[in-house]
N, C-alpha and C positions, 0 to 999 in steps of 0.2 A: 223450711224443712219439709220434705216429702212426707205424704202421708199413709201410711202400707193401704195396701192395696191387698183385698182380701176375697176370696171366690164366694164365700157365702155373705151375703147382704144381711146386716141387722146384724143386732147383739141377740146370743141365743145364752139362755139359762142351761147354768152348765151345776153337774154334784160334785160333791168334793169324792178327791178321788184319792187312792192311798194306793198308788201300783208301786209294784214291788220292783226295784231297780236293780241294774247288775254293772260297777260303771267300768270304760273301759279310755283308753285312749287309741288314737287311728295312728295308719301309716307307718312313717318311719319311729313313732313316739310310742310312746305306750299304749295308744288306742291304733288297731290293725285297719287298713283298707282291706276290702276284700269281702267273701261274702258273709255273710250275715248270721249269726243264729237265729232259729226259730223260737219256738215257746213252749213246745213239748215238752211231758213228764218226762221221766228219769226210768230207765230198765235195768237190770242185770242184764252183760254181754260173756260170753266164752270167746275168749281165744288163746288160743293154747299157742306155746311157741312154735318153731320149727326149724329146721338144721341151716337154712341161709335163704337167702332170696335168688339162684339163678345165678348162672355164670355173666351176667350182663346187666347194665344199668337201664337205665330209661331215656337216656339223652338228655337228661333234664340237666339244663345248666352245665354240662360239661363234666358230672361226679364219674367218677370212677368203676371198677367192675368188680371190685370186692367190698366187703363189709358187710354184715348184716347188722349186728348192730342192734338187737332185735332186745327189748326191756321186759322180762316177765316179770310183772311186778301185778299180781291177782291179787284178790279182796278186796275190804271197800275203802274207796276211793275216799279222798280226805279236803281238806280245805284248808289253804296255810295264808297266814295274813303276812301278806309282802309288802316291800317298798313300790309295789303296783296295783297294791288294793289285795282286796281276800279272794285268791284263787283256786282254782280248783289242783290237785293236788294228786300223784300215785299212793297205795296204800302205803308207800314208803316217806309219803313226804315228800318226794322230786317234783316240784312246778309241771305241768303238763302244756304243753302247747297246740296250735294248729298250727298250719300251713297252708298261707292264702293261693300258692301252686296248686294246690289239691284243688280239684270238684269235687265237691260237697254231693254226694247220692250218685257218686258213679261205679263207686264200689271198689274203686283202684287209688294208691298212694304215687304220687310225683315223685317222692323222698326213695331213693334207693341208690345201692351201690356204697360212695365211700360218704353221699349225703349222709346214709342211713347210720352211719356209722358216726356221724355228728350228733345224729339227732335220730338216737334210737327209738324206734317203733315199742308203743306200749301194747302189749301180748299179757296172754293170761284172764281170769274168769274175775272179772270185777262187781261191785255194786254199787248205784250211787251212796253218795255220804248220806246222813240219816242230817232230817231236821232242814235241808237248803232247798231250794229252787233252781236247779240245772236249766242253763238255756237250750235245752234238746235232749231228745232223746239218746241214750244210750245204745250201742252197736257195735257190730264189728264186719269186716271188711278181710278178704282172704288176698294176703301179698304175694308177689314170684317167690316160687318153692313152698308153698303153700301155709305159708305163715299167718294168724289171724293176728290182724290188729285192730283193735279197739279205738272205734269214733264216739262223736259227741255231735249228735244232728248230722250226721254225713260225714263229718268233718275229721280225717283218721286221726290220733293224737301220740305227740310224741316226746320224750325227754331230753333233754340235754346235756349234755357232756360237760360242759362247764359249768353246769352248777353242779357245786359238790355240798353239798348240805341242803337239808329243808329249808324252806323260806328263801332260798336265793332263786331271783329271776335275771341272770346275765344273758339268757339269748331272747329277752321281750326284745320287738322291736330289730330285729336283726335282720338286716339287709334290708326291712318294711317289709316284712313276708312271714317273720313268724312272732305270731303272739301268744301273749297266757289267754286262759279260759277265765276270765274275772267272775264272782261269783252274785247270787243277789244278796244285798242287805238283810241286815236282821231284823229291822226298823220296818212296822209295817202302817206305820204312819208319820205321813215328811209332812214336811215345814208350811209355814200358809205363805203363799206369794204374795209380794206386797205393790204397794202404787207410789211411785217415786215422782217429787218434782225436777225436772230435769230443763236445760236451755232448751229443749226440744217439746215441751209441755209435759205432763201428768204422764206417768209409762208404765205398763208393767216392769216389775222387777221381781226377781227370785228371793228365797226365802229372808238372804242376806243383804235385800237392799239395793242389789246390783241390778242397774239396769238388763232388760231382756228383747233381744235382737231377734229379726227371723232372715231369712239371707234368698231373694228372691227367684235364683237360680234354682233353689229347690221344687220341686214338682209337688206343690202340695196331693195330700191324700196317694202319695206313691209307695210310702211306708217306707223311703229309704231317705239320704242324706247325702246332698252333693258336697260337702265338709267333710272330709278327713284329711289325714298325715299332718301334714302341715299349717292348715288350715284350719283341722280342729285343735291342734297348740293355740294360735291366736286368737279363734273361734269355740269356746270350749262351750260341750252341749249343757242345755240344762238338761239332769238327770233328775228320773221319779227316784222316789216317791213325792210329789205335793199335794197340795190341796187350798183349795179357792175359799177367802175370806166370802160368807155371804153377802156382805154390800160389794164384793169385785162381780161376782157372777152375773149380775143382767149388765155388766159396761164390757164386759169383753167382748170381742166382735168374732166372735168363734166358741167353736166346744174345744174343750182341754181332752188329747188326748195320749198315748206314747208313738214311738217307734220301735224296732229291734236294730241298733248299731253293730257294727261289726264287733265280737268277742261277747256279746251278748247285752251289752251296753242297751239302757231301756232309757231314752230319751224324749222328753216330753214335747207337744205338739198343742198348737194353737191351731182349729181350722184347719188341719190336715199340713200345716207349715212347722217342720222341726227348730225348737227352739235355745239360742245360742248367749251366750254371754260375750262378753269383750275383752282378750288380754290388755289392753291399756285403760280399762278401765278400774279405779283403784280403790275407788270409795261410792257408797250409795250418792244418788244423784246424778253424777257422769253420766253423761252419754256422748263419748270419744266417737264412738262406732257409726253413729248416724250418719244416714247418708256417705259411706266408707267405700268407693267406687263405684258408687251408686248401686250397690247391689245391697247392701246391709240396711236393715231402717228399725229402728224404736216400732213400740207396739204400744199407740194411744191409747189413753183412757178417755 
């Protein structure tokens, strides 16, 4: 068995740590590819509706030249616990989404025409919800025909047509492009990670026993994650909040620290390496994943 291979030498004394998580899934899944939220507090935004977006669409994808589409749904903003985790929410209760189309901080929406009309643009003077930790700051962005719509780190945000009630999330994950805003935990203190016997020797493992993989393609200390859509279904991240047993901390060969995933997913990190569990693995002990195209490997104790 390969032995990881780590950029910092020695075992470094690491504190327990209790970050606060938001989880998400990538890609085509419930957890989005695409860009990232940041860490920012939460603001009040204005954006007020307006009569349509312009006699023309943006090219994007082939949408159409009418629809606006446009969602005023002002006040504050809410958090609805779905079949995708607890997300963030219109003061209506409508799922809210991004669009990994959009650049994040450029000031303009991808989504127009008879898109917009799919996936109306959230308009109106919002506040964040009271009591959570938004992955970004709150904002707005002015659309064709000078519509103000409402972001989340950059990121414009929008509802969907097909859900028709709170708590439905039927457009996560659609086409891999549009996700929910998942929100953080309420839990401001996770699980202790534990030390599994495995064929593979002594490993870390997450709260529950399961072994814990790191995936060598990733860039450690890059702050991002070369795992998503598809990959992070069979690769799923370990997410914060955790915290390190004191006899584990002088054996780990790294400081424990997060990431920010796409949708705001906060993902824990060994040595600056994003850390990953194993879909076939099914019980504490396993380690199916090791050595897994040679790019996957257990993390010795």
């Amino acid at each position: 068995m390969r032995s990881p291979r780590w950029s910092a030498a020695g075992a470094v004394a690491v504190p327990m740590i209790a970050a606060v998580l938001a989880v998400s899934a990538c890609g085509g899944g419930s957890n989005g590819a695409g860009g990232a939220y940041g860490t920012g507090g939460s603001t009040s935004a204005s954006a007020s509706g307006g009569d349509g977006y312009g006699s023309s669409g943006d090219g994007n994808g082939g949408y159409g030249n009418s629809g606006s589409g446009a969602t005023a749904q002002g006040g504050a903003l809410k958090t609805e616990t779905t079949s995708a985790g607890t997300i963030l929410a219109s003061s209506q209760g409508m799922t809210l989404y991004y669009y990994t189309g959009d650049k994040p901080h450029s000031g303009m929406s991808s989504c127009n025409g008879s898109c917009a009309s799919t996936w109306p643009p959230l308009t109106g003077t919002v506040q964040a919800p009271s009591g959570v930790t938004l992955p970004g700051n709150i904002g707005a962005i002015t659309r064709q025909g000078g519509v103000h719509q409402v972001t989340i780190n950059g990121y414009p945000m929008y509802t969907y047509v097909g859900d028709k009630r709170p708590g439905q999330v039927t457009g996560n994950g659609m086409a891999g492009e549009w996700h929910v805003i998942k929100m953080a935990a309420a839990t401001a203190a996770g699980g202790l990670m534990k030390s599994e016997t495995t064929t593979a020797g002594k490993v870390l493992a997450n709260p529950h026993g399961m072994t814990v993989y790191y995936y060598s393609v990733d860039k450690p200390g890059s702050g991002a994650s070369a795992c998503t859509g598809s990959c992070a279904a069979q690769w799923p991240p370990v997410v914060a909040p955790v915290r390190i047993p004191d006899a584990m901390m002088m054996m780990l060969p790294g400081k424990i620290g997060t990431i920010i995933r796409p949708g705001g997913v906060r993902q824990v990190t060994l040595n600056g390496y994003p850390l990953y569990r194993y879909a076939d693995d099914k019980m504490p002990g396993q380690a199916k994943g090791n050595d897994e195209g040679g790019v996957w490997h257990v993390i010795k104790l």
